[in-house]
N, C-alpha and C positions, 0 to 999 in steps of 0.2 A: 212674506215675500219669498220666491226661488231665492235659492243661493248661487249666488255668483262668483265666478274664479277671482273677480277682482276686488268685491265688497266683503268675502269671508277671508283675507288677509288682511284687508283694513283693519273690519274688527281686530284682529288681533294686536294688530299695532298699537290700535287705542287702549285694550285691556292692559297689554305690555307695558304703557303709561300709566294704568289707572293701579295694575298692580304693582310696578315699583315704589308706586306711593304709597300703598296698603303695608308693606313693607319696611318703608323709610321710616312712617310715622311710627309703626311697634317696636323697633331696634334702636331708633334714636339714641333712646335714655340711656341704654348701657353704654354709651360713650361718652355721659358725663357725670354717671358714678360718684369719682372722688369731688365734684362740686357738693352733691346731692348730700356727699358727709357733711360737707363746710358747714354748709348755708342749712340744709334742713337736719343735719346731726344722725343722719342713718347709719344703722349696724350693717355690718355684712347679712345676716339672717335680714333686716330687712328690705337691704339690694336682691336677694334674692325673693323676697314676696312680690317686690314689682312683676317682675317678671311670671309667679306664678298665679299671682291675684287676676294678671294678665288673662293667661295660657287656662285660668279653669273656667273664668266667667266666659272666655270663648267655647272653651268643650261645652260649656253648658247651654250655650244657644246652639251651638251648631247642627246639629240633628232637627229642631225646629224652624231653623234658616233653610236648610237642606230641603224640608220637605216645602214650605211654601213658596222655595223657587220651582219646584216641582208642578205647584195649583196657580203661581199667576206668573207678569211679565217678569222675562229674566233681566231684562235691562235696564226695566224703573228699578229690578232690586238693585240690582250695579250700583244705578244713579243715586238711590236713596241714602245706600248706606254706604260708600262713598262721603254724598256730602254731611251724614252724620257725624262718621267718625274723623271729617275733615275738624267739625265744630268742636270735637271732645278735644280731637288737638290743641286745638288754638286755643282752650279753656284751660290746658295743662299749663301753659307757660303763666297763668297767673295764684298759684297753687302755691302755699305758704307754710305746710305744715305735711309730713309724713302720712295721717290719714286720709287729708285732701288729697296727696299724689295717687296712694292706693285706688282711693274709689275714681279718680278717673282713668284710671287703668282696669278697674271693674267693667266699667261703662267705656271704656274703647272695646274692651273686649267682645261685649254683647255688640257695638254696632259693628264692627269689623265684619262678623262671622255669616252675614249673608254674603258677603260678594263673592268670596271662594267657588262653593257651589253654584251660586246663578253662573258665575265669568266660565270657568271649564264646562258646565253643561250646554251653555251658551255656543262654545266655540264646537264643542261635539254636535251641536247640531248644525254647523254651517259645515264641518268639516267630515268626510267618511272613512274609513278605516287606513287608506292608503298616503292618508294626511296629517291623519289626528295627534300621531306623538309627535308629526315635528310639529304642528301648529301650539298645541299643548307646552311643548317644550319651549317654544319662542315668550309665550306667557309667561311661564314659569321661570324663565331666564329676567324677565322682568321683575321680577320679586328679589332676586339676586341682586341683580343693581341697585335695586330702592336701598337693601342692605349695605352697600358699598355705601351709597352716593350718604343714604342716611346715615352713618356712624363718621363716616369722615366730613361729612355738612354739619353737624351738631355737635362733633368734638371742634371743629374750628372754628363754628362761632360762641360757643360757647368760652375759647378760650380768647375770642380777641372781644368779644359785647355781653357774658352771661350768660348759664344755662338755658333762661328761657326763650331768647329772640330766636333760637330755628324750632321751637315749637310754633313762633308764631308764624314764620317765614312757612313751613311746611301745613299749620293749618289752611292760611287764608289761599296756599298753593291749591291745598285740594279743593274749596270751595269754587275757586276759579275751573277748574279741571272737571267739576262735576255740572256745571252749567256747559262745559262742552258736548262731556259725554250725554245730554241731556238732549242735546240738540243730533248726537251720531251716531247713538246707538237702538238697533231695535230689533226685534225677534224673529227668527226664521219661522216664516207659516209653509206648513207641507206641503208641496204642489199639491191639486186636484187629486185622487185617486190614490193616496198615499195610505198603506193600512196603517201608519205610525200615526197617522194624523187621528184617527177613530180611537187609540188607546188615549185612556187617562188615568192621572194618578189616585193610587188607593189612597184611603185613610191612612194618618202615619202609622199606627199601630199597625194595621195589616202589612204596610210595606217593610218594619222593620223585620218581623217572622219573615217576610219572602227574604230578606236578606239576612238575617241569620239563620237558615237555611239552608244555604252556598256554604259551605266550607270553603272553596279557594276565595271567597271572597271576607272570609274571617280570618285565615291565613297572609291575605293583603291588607287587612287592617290589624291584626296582630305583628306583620312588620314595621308598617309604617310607625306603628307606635315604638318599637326599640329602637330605631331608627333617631325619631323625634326626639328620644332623650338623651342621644350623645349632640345632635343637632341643636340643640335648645339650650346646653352645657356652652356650649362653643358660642353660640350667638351671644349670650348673656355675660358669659365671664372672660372673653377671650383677650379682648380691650383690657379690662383689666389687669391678666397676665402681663402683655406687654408691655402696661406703665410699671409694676410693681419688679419684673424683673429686668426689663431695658432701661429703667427708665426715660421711658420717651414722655414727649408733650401728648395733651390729651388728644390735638389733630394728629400725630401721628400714631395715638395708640387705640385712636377708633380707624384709621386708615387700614392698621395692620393688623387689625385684629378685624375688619371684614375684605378686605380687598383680594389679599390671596386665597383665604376662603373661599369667597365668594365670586368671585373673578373666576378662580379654576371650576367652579359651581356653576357658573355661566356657560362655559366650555365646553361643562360635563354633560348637561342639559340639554346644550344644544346637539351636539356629537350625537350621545346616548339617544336624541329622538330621530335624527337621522338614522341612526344603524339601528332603533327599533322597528320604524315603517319600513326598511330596508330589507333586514330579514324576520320579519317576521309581520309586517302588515296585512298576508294574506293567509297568515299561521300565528296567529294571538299567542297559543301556547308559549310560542320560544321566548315571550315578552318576558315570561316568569325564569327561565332558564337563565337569559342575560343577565336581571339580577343577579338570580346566585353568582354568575362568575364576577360580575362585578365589586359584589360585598365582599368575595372572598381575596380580592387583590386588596381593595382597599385597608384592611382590618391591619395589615404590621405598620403602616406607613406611622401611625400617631404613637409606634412604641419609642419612637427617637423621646419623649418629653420624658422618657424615664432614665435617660443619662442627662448631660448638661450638655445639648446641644448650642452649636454656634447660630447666629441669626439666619444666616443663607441657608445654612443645611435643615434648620426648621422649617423655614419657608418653604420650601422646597416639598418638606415629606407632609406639608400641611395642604399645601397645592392637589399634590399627586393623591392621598387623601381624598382631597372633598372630588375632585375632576371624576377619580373610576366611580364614590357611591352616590353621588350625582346622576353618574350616563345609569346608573342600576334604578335610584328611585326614577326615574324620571318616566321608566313603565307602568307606575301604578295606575297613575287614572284613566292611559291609554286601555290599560287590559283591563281596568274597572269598565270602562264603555263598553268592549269588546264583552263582557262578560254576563251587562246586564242591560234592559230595556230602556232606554229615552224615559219612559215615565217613572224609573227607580232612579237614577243617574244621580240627581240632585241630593237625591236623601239620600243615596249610599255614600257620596263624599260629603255632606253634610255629617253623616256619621264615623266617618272617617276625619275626618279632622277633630270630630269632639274628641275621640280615641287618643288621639296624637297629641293635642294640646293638653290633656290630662298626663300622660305620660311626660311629656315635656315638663309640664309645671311642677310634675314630681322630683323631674332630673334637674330641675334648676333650685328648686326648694332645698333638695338633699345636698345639692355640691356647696352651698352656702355653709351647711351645716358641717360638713368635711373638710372644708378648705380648710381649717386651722387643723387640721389633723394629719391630712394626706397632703397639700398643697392643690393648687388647682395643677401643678405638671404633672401630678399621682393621679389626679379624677382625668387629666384629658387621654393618660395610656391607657386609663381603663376603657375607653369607649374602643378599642381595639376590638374585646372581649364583646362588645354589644352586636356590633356587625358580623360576628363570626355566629352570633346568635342570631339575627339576621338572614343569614345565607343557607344555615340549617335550614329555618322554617318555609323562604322560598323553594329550595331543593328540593324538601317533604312534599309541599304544594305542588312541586313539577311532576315529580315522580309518579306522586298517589292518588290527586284530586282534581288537578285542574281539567284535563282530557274529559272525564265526567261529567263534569260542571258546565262547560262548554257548550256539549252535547245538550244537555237536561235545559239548562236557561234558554239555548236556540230553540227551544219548543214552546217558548215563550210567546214566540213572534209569530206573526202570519209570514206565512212562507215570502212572501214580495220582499218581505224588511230581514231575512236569511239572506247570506251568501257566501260571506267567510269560510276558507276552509279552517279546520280546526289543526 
Protein backbone atom coordinates (compact mmCIF):
# COMPACT_ATOMS: atom_id res chain seq x y z
CA UNK A 1 0.00 0.00 0.00
CA UNK A 2 0.86 4.14 -0.42
CA UNK A 3 1.66 5.54 2.57
CA UNK A 4 -0.34 7.67 4.23
CA UNK A 5 0.10 10.90 6.59
CA UNK A 6 -2.13 9.19 8.89
CA UNK A 7 -1.45 5.34 8.84
CA UNK A 8 2.69 5.87 8.78
CA UNK A 9 2.11 7.54 12.52
CA UNK A 10 0.00 4.82 13.67
CA UNK A 11 2.45 2.48 12.71
CA UNK A 12 4.58 4.14 14.82
CA UNK A 13 2.55 4.19 17.70
CA UNK A 14 2.01 0.62 17.54
CA UNK A 15 5.93 -0.10 17.30
CA UNK A 16 6.39 2.50 20.34
CA UNK A 17 4.03 -0.27 22.14
CA UNK A 18 5.57 -3.24 20.84
CA UNK A 19 9.06 -1.84 21.48
CA UNK A 20 8.64 -0.62 24.99
CA UNK A 21 7.87 -4.15 25.57
CA UNK A 22 10.93 -5.52 23.67
CA UNK A 23 12.63 -3.39 26.23
CA UNK A 24 10.66 -4.04 29.46
CA UNK A 25 11.08 -7.81 29.07
CA UNK A 26 15.40 -7.62 28.49
CA UNK A 27 15.90 -4.90 31.60
CA UNK A 28 13.39 -6.51 33.96
CA UNK A 29 15.91 -8.90 35.63
CA UNK A 30 18.28 -6.38 36.62
CA UNK A 31 15.81 -5.11 39.13
CA UNK A 32 15.63 -8.07 40.95
CA UNK A 33 19.23 -9.02 41.17
CA UNK A 34 19.40 -9.33 45.02
CA UNK A 35 16.22 -11.95 44.89
CA UNK A 36 18.08 -13.83 42.02
CA UNK A 37 21.16 -14.14 45.00
CA UNK A 38 18.40 -15.43 47.55
CA UNK A 39 16.49 -18.00 45.96
CA UNK A 40 18.80 -19.03 43.06
CA UNK A 41 22.48 -18.30 45.06
CA UNK A 42 24.13 -16.05 42.02
CA UNK A 43 27.63 -14.32 42.22
CA UNK A 44 28.07 -10.95 41.05
CA UNK A 45 30.25 -12.50 37.84
CA UNK A 46 27.17 -14.45 37.39
CA UNK A 47 24.64 -11.22 37.55
CA UNK A 48 26.67 -10.07 35.20
CA UNK A 49 26.56 -13.27 32.45
CA UNK A 50 22.72 -12.69 32.57
CA UNK A 51 23.06 -9.92 30.94
CA UNK A 52 25.99 -10.77 28.63
CA UNK A 53 24.73 -14.34 27.67
CA UNK A 54 21.97 -11.90 26.77
CA UNK A 55 23.63 -9.18 24.71
CA UNK A 56 26.02 -11.85 22.65
CA UNK A 57 23.38 -14.57 21.66
CA UNK A 58 21.56 -11.20 20.31
CA UNK A 59 24.93 -10.02 18.44
CA UNK A 60 24.94 -13.36 17.11
CA UNK A 61 21.59 -13.45 15.40
CA UNK A 62 21.44 -10.00 14.51
CA UNK A 63 23.09 -9.57 11.22
CA UNK A 64 21.10 -12.73 10.07
CA UNK A 65 17.69 -11.15 11.58
CA UNK A 66 18.95 -8.01 9.63
CA UNK A 67 19.21 -9.54 6.41
CA UNK A 68 15.90 -11.60 6.25
CA UNK A 69 13.99 -8.65 7.05
CA UNK A 70 15.62 -7.34 4.08
CA UNK A 71 14.07 -10.76 1.78
CA UNK A 72 10.62 -11.03 3.23
CA UNK A 73 7.65 -9.27 5.31
CA UNK A 74 8.89 -6.78 7.77
CA UNK A 75 5.80 -7.00 9.80
CA UNK A 76 5.21 -10.98 10.12
CA UNK A 77 9.02 -10.48 11.43
CA UNK A 78 7.67 -7.74 14.13
CA UNK A 79 4.81 -10.13 14.79
CA UNK A 80 6.75 -13.37 15.10
CA UNK A 81 9.26 -12.42 17.08
CA UNK A 82 7.44 -10.35 19.27
CA UNK A 83 5.27 -13.27 20.05
CA UNK A 84 8.37 -15.51 20.47
CA UNK A 85 10.21 -13.72 22.86
CA UNK A 86 6.76 -12.90 24.57
CA UNK A 87 6.84 -16.91 25.19
CA UNK A 88 10.67 -17.16 26.35
CA UNK A 89 9.33 -14.63 28.92
CA UNK A 90 6.71 -16.19 30.50
CA UNK A 91 9.03 -19.36 30.42
CA UNK A 92 11.59 -17.30 32.62
CA UNK A 93 9.46 -16.95 35.47
CA UNK A 94 9.33 -20.74 35.96
CA UNK A 95 13.22 -21.27 35.94
CA UNK A 96 14.76 -22.87 39.12
CA UNK A 97 18.37 -22.99 38.69
CA UNK A 98 21.12 -20.42 37.55
CA UNK A 99 21.83 -22.44 34.12
CA UNK A 100 18.03 -22.65 33.43
CA UNK A 101 17.88 -18.62 33.77
CA UNK A 102 21.26 -18.28 31.53
CA UNK A 103 19.86 -20.36 28.63
CA UNK A 104 16.57 -18.45 28.57
CA UNK A 105 18.27 -15.34 28.30
CA UNK A 106 20.36 -17.10 25.34
CA UNK A 107 17.06 -17.77 23.61
CA UNK A 108 15.42 -14.37 24.57
CA UNK A 109 18.29 -13.06 22.90
CA UNK A 110 18.07 -14.97 19.51
CA UNK A 111 14.20 -14.30 19.35
CA UNK A 112 14.50 -10.51 20.28
CA UNK A 113 17.02 -9.68 17.57
CA UNK A 114 14.69 -9.65 14.57
CA UNK A 115 12.28 -7.05 15.43
CA UNK A 116 14.96 -4.00 15.68
CA UNK A 117 15.83 -4.20 12.04
CA UNK A 118 12.35 -5.21 10.55
CA UNK A 119 10.60 -2.17 13.18
CA UNK A 120 13.13 0.84 11.98
CA UNK A 121 13.33 -0.27 8.40
CA UNK A 122 9.68 -0.66 8.61
CA UNK A 123 9.18 2.96 9.74
CA UNK A 124 12.01 4.22 7.08
CA UNK A 125 9.90 2.96 4.62
CA UNK A 126 6.62 4.70 5.44
CA UNK A 127 8.63 7.65 6.49
CA UNK A 128 11.23 10.13 4.09
CA UNK A 129 13.92 11.97 5.13
CA UNK A 130 12.06 15.08 6.47
CA UNK A 131 10.36 12.64 9.10
CA UNK A 132 12.48 9.96 9.73
CA UNK A 133 14.47 10.98 12.82
CA UNK A 134 11.45 12.30 14.56
CA UNK A 135 9.45 9.11 13.60
CA UNK A 136 12.53 6.97 14.53
CA UNK A 137 12.92 8.79 17.61
CA UNK A 138 9.22 8.39 18.76
CA UNK A 139 10.09 4.35 18.54
CA UNK A 140 13.05 4.74 20.04
CA UNK A 141 11.53 6.65 22.90
CA UNK A 142 9.48 3.54 23.33
CA UNK A 143 12.22 1.31 24.38
CA UNK A 144 13.06 3.98 26.98
CA UNK A 145 9.81 3.46 28.71
CA UNK A 146 9.62 -0.38 28.43
CA UNK A 147 13.03 0.35 30.63
CA UNK A 148 11.35 2.55 33.00
CA UNK A 149 8.07 0.93 33.24
CA UNK A 150 10.07 -2.69 33.17
CA UNK A 151 12.68 -2.10 36.13
CA UNK A 152 10.12 -0.32 38.30
CA UNK A 153 7.08 -3.05 37.30
CA UNK A 154 9.31 -6.04 38.21
CA UNK A 155 11.16 -4.49 41.13
CA UNK A 156 7.54 -3.97 42.76
CA UNK A 157 6.22 -7.00 42.06
CA UNK A 158 8.73 -8.64 42.78
CA UNK A 159 8.93 -7.26 46.10
CA UNK A 160 5.15 -7.36 47.16
CA UNK A 161 4.30 -11.43 45.19
CA UNK A 162 8.12 -12.86 43.95
CA UNK A 163 10.67 -12.38 41.36
CA UNK A 164 8.74 -14.44 38.99
CA UNK A 165 5.06 -12.97 38.69
CA UNK A 166 6.08 -9.83 36.37
CA UNK A 167 7.89 -12.28 34.06
CA UNK A 168 4.72 -13.72 33.81
CA UNK A 169 2.61 -10.57 33.81
CA UNK A 170 4.96 -9.04 30.98
CA UNK A 171 4.96 -12.41 29.06
CA UNK A 172 1.34 -13.27 28.63
CA UNK A 173 1.31 -9.03 27.90
CA UNK A 174 3.21 -9.63 24.98
CA UNK A 175 1.42 -12.52 23.62
CA UNK A 176 -1.79 -10.43 23.93
CA UNK A 177 -0.04 -7.42 22.07
CA UNK A 178 1.39 -9.65 19.32
CA UNK A 179 -2.21 -10.85 18.20
CA UNK A 180 -2.85 -7.23 17.91
CA UNK A 181 -0.09 -6.18 16.07
CA UNK A 182 -0.99 -9.33 13.95
CA UNK A 183 -4.10 -7.83 13.02
CA UNK A 184 -2.36 -3.72 12.39
CA UNK A 185 0.57 -4.07 11.10
CA UNK A 186 1.65 -4.40 7.31
CA UNK A 187 4.19 -3.45 4.81
CA UNK A 188 4.49 -0.39 2.64
CA UNK A 189 4.47 -1.60 -1.20
CA UNK A 190 5.90 1.19 -3.63
CA UNK A 191 3.57 2.99 -5.53
CA UNK A 192 3.46 1.99 -9.42
CA UNK A 193 6.63 3.36 -11.00
CA UNK A 194 8.85 3.57 -8.08
CA UNK A 195 12.68 2.67 -9.05
CA UNK A 196 12.92 1.45 -5.22
CA UNK A 197 10.33 -0.84 -5.81
CA UNK A 198 12.62 -2.95 -8.83
CA UNK A 199 15.76 -3.05 -6.31
CA UNK A 200 16.18 -6.12 -4.24
CA UNK A 201 18.16 -7.40 -1.63
CA UNK A 202 21.67 -9.07 -2.32
CA UNK A 203 22.90 -12.17 -0.76
CA UNK A 204 24.04 -11.51 2.85
CA UNK A 205 27.59 -11.99 2.11
CA UNK A 206 27.58 -9.58 -0.79
CA UNK A 207 25.63 -6.89 1.18
CA UNK A 208 28.05 -7.15 4.10
CA UNK A 209 31.39 -6.09 1.65
CA UNK A 210 28.86 -3.22 0.28
CA UNK A 211 28.83 -2.17 3.77
CA UNK A 212 31.93 -2.66 5.00
CA UNK A 213 33.01 -0.67 2.22
CA UNK A 214 31.36 2.74 3.63
CA UNK A 215 33.70 3.88 5.98
CA UNK A 216 31.24 6.49 7.58
CA UNK A 217 29.19 3.76 7.91
CA UNK A 218 31.92 1.58 9.99
CA UNK A 219 32.58 4.78 11.82
CA UNK A 220 28.63 4.69 12.90
CA UNK A 221 28.97 1.34 14.06
CA UNK A 222 32.28 1.57 15.61
CA UNK A 223 30.39 4.37 17.71
CA UNK A 224 27.46 2.97 18.49
CA UNK A 225 29.39 0.17 19.98
CA UNK A 226 31.46 2.49 22.70
CA UNK A 227 28.49 4.01 23.24
CA UNK A 228 26.58 0.49 24.05
CA UNK A 229 29.11 -0.22 26.66
CA UNK A 230 28.89 2.64 29.12
CA UNK A 231 24.95 2.00 28.05
CA UNK A 232 24.73 -1.50 28.83
CA UNK A 233 27.06 -0.71 32.39
CA UNK A 234 24.20 1.46 33.40
CA UNK A 235 21.15 -0.58 32.45
CA UNK A 236 22.48 -3.75 34.21
CA UNK A 237 24.19 -2.45 37.23
CA UNK A 238 22.60 0.91 37.96
CA UNK A 239 19.60 -0.56 40.21
CA UNK A 240 21.92 -2.23 41.89
CA UNK A 241 24.11 0.79 42.86
CA UNK A 242 21.28 2.46 44.39
CA UNK A 243 20.09 -0.47 46.58
CA UNK A 244 23.81 -1.18 47.80
CA UNK A 245 24.43 2.59 48.45
CA UNK A 246 20.97 4.24 49.39
CA UNK A 247 19.68 1.53 50.46
CA UNK A 248 16.53 1.83 49.00
CA UNK A 249 13.67 -1.08 48.36
CA UNK A 250 14.00 -3.02 45.21
CA UNK A 251 10.66 -0.77 43.69
CA UNK A 252 12.54 2.07 44.27
CA UNK A 253 16.09 0.91 43.23
CA UNK A 254 14.64 -0.41 39.84
CA UNK A 255 12.68 3.16 39.70
CA UNK A 256 15.78 5.03 40.18
CA UNK A 257 18.08 3.41 38.54
CA UNK A 258 15.87 3.61 35.20
CA UNK A 259 13.64 6.37 35.37
CA UNK A 260 15.98 9.34 35.51
CA UNK A 261 18.03 7.59 32.97
CA UNK A 262 15.85 6.87 31.09
CA UNK A 263 13.04 9.31 31.38
CA UNK A 264 15.81 12.07 30.41
CA UNK A 265 16.65 9.42 27.45
CA UNK A 266 13.18 9.94 26.50
CA UNK A 267 13.62 13.60 26.30
CA UNK A 268 16.79 13.28 24.58
CA UNK A 269 15.29 11.26 21.82
CA UNK A 270 12.59 12.89 21.29
CA UNK A 271 14.35 16.72 21.20
CA UNK A 272 17.48 15.22 19.40
CA UNK A 273 15.05 13.75 16.48
CA UNK A 274 13.31 17.01 16.37
CA UNK A 275 16.45 19.13 15.95
CA UNK A 276 17.96 16.38 13.63
CA UNK A 277 15.13 16.63 10.83
CA UNK A 278 15.25 20.32 11.66
CA UNK A 279 18.62 21.05 10.68
CA UNK A 280 19.73 18.74 9.10
CA UNK A 281 16.74 16.61 7.16
CA UNK A 282 17.75 18.16 3.91
CA UNK A 283 21.77 18.03 4.94
CA UNK A 284 22.15 14.31 6.49
CA UNK A 285 25.80 15.28 6.90
CA UNK A 286 25.17 17.73 9.98
CA UNK A 287 23.34 14.47 11.61
CA UNK A 288 26.97 13.23 12.33
CA UNK A 289 28.22 16.66 13.45
CA UNK A 290 25.28 16.94 16.29
CA UNK A 291 26.59 13.91 17.76
CA UNK A 292 29.86 15.00 18.22
CA UNK A 293 28.64 18.21 19.93
CA UNK A 294 26.37 16.17 21.84
CA UNK A 295 28.87 13.35 23.12
CA UNK A 296 31.12 16.01 24.02
CA UNK A 297 28.67 17.78 26.55
CA UNK A 298 27.59 14.75 27.81
CA UNK A 299 30.94 13.08 28.89
CA UNK A 300 31.73 15.33 32.44
CA UNK A 301 28.22 15.04 33.69
CA UNK A 302 28.92 11.12 35.23
CA UNK A 303 32.41 12.41 36.70
CA UNK A 304 30.07 13.52 39.93
CA UNK A 305 30.14 9.40 40.95
CA UNK A 306 33.80 9.94 41.51
CA UNK A 307 33.41 12.12 44.72
CA UNK A 308 30.34 11.31 47.14
CA UNK A 309 27.59 12.85 45.71
CA UNK A 310 24.25 13.62 47.45
CA UNK A 311 21.10 12.02 45.85
CA UNK A 312 19.47 15.20 43.94
CA UNK A 313 22.89 16.30 42.65
CA UNK A 314 23.31 12.58 41.16
CA UNK A 315 20.16 12.53 39.73
CA UNK A 316 20.52 15.55 38.16
CA UNK A 317 24.23 15.05 36.42
CA UNK A 318 22.62 11.49 35.55
CA UNK A 319 19.71 13.18 33.90
CA UNK A 320 21.71 15.80 32.01
CA UNK A 321 23.92 12.73 31.04
CA UNK A 322 21.69 10.43 29.39
CA UNK A 323 19.15 13.59 27.85
CA UNK A 324 22.48 15.43 25.66
CA UNK A 325 23.92 11.43 24.51
CA UNK A 326 20.49 10.42 23.84
CA UNK A 327 19.61 13.77 21.33
CA UNK A 328 23.46 12.52 19.88
CA UNK A 329 22.73 8.77 19.34
CA UNK A 330 19.46 9.20 18.28
CA UNK A 331 21.17 10.11 14.57
CA UNK A 332 22.34 7.01 13.92
CA UNK A 333 19.73 5.08 12.14
CA UNK A 334 18.25 8.33 10.68
CA UNK A 335 21.82 8.92 8.82
CA UNK A 336 22.29 5.02 8.54
CA UNK A 337 18.90 5.43 6.14
CA UNK A 338 20.17 8.60 4.66
CA UNK A 339 23.47 6.85 3.88
CA UNK A 340 22.36 3.69 2.54
CA UNK A 341 19.73 1.97 0.01
CA UNK A 342 16.13 0.48 1.35
CA UNK A 343 17.42 -2.90 0.35
CA UNK A 344 20.84 -2.68 2.66
CA UNK A 345 18.84 -0.91 5.69
CA UNK A 346 17.83 -4.02 7.53
CA UNK A 347 21.19 -5.69 7.26
CA UNK A 348 23.11 -2.70 8.06
CA UNK A 349 21.20 -2.26 11.52
CA UNK A 350 21.02 -5.77 11.86
CA UNK A 351 24.67 -5.55 11.91
CA UNK A 352 24.75 -2.83 13.90
CA UNK A 353 23.19 -3.92 16.71
CA UNK A 354 25.29 -7.46 16.53
CA UNK A 355 28.25 -4.79 17.03
CA UNK A 356 26.78 -3.12 20.01
CA UNK A 357 25.33 -5.97 21.75
CA UNK A 358 28.76 -7.64 21.71
CA UNK A 359 30.31 -4.60 23.03
CA UNK A 360 27.86 -4.24 25.50
CA UNK A 361 27.99 -7.72 26.75
CA UNK A 362 31.81 -7.17 27.02
CA UNK A 363 30.99 -3.93 29.20
CA UNK A 364 28.66 -5.70 31.44
CA UNK A 365 30.86 -8.93 31.65
CA UNK A 366 34.00 -6.75 32.77
CA UNK A 367 32.06 -4.33 35.22
CA UNK A 368 30.99 -7.41 37.21
CA UNK A 369 34.47 -8.51 37.24
CA UNK A 370 35.79 -4.82 38.64
CA UNK A 371 33.10 -3.92 40.73
CA UNK A 372 34.93 -5.59 43.84
CA UNK A 373 37.93 -3.53 42.79
CA UNK A 374 36.86 -0.20 41.37
CA UNK A 375 33.22 -0.01 42.72
CA UNK A 376 30.55 0.21 40.42
CA UNK A 377 30.88 4.60 41.36
CA UNK A 378 34.70 4.09 39.80
CA UNK A 379 33.33 2.00 36.49
CA UNK A 380 30.11 4.61 36.08
CA UNK A 381 32.98 7.85 35.85
CA UNK A 382 34.84 5.88 33.62
CA UNK A 383 32.03 5.88 30.94
CA UNK A 384 32.87 9.74 30.85
CA UNK A 385 36.22 8.57 29.08
CA UNK A 386 33.98 6.35 26.55
CA UNK A 387 31.98 9.21 25.13
CA UNK A 388 34.69 11.48 24.68
CA UNK A 389 36.05 8.42 22.62
CA UNK A 390 32.79 8.62 20.96
CA UNK A 391 32.79 12.21 19.72
CA UNK A 392 36.51 11.68 18.47
CA UNK A 393 35.28 9.14 16.09
CA UNK A 394 31.99 11.03 15.03
CA UNK A 395 34.15 14.34 14.33
CA UNK A 396 36.80 12.12 12.33
CA UNK A 397 33.72 10.83 10.44
CA UNK A 398 32.51 14.46 9.90
CA UNK A 399 35.50 16.04 8.90
CA UNK A 400 37.11 13.29 6.62
CA UNK A 401 34.47 10.69 5.34
CA UNK A 402 31.20 11.23 5.53
CA UNK A 403 30.85 14.08 2.46
CA UNK A 404 32.32 11.20 0.24
CA UNK A 405 30.25 8.55 1.27
CA UNK A 406 27.15 10.39 0.72
CA UNK A 407 28.14 11.14 -2.60
CA UNK A 408 29.54 7.62 -3.64
CA UNK A 409 26.32 5.56 -1.91
CA UNK A 410 23.68 8.34 -3.79
CA UNK A 411 25.01 6.55 -6.95
CA UNK A 412 23.60 3.75 -5.73
CA UNK A 413 20.18 4.74 -6.58
CA UNK A 414 18.37 5.50 -9.70
CA UNK A 415 18.15 8.97 -9.93
CA UNK A 416 14.02 9.28 -9.00
CA UNK A 417 14.99 7.62 -5.28
CA UNK A 418 18.00 10.76 -5.22
CA UNK A 419 17.23 14.01 -3.78
CA UNK A 420 18.75 14.90 -0.57
CA UNK A 421 21.12 17.42 -0.54
CA UNK A 422 24.32 16.40 1.01
Amino acid sequence: MTASPRYKWYLVGVLFCVGALNYGDRTAIASVFPLLRRDLGASDVELGAIGTLFLWAYALASPFAGSLADRVSRSRAIVLSLAAWSAVTLVTGFVTSIPQLLLTRVVLGFTEAAYLPAAIALIADYHASDTRASAISIHTAGLTVGLIAGGAGAGYLAEHFGWRIGFFVLGALGLVLAGFAHLCLRDRTPPAGDPAASLSAAPLGRSLLTLLSVPSYLIIVAEAMIVSVGTWIFLNWLPLYFRETYGMSLAAAGFAGTFMLQGAATLGLVSGGYLSDRVAGHQPRRRMLIQTVCFVISAPFLLVFLGRPGLVLLNVCIFLFSFCGRAGTTNETPLLCDLLPPRLRSTAIGLMNAANCFAGGIGVLLAGYLKSSFGLAGIFGGISAIMLAAALLTGTGYLFFLKRDLLRTRSWEPAAVKGAAI
